[in-house]
VOBA-1610 file (N, C-alpha, C; in pm, whole numbers, padded with zeros to 5 digits, always signed):
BEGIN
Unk+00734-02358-02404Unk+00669-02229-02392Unk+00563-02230-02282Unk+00491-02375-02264Unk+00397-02341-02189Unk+00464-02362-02044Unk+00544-02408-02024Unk+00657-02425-01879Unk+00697-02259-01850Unk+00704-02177-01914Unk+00760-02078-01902Unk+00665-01960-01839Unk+00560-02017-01920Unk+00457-01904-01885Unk+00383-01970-01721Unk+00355-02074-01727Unk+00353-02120-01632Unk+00406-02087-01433Unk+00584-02067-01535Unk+00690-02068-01393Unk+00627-01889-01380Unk+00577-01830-01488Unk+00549-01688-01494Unk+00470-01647-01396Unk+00298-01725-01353Unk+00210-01728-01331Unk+00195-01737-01162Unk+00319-01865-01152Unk+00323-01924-01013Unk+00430-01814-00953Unk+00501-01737-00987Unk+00611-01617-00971Unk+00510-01499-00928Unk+00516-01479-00808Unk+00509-01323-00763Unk+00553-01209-00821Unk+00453-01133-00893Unk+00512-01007-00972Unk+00448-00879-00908Unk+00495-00793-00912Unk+00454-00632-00849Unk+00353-00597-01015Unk+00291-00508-00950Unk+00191-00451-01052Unk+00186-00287-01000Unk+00118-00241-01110Unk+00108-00097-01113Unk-00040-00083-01073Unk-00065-00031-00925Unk-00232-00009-00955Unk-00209+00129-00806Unk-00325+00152-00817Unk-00345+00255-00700Unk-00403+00208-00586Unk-00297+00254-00463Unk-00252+00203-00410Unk-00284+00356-00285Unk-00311+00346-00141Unk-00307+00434-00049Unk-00160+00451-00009Unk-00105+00551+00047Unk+00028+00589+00076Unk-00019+00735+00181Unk+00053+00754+00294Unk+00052+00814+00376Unk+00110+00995+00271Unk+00009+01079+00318Unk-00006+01198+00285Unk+00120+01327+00313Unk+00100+01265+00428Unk+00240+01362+00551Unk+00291+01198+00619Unk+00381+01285+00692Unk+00443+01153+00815Unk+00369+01129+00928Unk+00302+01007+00948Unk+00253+00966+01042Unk+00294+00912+01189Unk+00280+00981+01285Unk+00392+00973+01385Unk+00339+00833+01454Unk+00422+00723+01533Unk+00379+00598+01567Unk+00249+00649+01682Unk+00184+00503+01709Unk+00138+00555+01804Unk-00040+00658+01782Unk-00048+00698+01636Unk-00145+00797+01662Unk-00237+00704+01584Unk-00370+00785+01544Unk-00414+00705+01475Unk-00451+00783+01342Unk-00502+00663+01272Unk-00461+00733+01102Unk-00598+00792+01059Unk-00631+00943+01009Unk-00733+00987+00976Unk-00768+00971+00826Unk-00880+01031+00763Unk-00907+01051+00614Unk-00783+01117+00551Unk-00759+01223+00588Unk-00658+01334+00568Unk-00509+01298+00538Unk-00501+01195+00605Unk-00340+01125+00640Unk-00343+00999+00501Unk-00402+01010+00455Unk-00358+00917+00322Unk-00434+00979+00171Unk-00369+00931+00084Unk-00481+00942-00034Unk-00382+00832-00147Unk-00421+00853-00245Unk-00404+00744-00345Unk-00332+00788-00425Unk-00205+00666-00464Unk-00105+00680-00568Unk-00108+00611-00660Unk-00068+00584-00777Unk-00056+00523-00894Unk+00099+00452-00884Unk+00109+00337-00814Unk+00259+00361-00805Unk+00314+00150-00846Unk+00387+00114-00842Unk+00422-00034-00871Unk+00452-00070-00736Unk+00380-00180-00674Unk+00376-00211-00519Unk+00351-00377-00529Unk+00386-00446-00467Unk+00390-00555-00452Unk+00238-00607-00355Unk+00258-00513-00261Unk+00118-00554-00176Unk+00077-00372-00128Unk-00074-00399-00134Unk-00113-00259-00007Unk-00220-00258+00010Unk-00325-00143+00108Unk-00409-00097+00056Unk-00482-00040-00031Unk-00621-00064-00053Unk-00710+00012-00184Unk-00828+00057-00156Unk-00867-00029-00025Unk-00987+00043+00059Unk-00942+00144+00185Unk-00955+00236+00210Unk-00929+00362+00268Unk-01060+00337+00421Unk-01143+00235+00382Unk-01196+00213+00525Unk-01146+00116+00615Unk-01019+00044+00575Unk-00967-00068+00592Unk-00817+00017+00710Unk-00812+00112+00660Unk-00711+00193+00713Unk-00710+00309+00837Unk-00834+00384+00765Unk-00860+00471+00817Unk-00941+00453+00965Unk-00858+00495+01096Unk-00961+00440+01231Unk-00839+00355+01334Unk-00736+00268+01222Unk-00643+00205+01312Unk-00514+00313+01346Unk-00444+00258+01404Unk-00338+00302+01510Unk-00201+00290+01421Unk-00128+00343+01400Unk+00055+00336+01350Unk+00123+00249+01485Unk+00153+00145+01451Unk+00250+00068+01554Unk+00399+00136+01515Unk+00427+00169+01404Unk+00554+00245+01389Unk+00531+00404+01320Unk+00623+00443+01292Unk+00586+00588+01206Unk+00594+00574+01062Unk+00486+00646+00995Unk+00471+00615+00842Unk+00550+00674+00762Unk+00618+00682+00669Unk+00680+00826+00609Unk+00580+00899+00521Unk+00576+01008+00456Unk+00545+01066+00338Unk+00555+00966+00245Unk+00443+00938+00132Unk+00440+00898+00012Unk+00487+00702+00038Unk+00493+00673+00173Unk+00509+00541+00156Unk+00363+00466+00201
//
């Protein structure tokens, strides 16, 4: 049992937390405002959670809606 929980621990799992996701589609190239994101409740493996961490840089590609 304790091997199990273990292999559990050391295993990468997605979680449910809130999470920033692009508002509208972000075209490459521009840069990302307040407006252009807000926060989802969604199961994500990795993302943002600070919105100052985001907000100010540049799209190297285009964002979609809700991703």
């Amino acid at each position: 049992m304790i091997r199990i929980f273990a292999i559990c621990l050391l295993c990468g799992t997605c979680a449910q937390a809130e999470v920033l996701v692009a508002s509208r589609t972000i075209s490459a190239n521009s840069v990302i405002a307040s407006d252009d994101i807000l926060f989802r409740d969604i199961i994500a493996p990795s993302g943002f959670s600070d919105p100052s961490k985001v907000v100010g840089m540049e799209a190297r590609n285009a964002i979609f809606a809700g991703r």
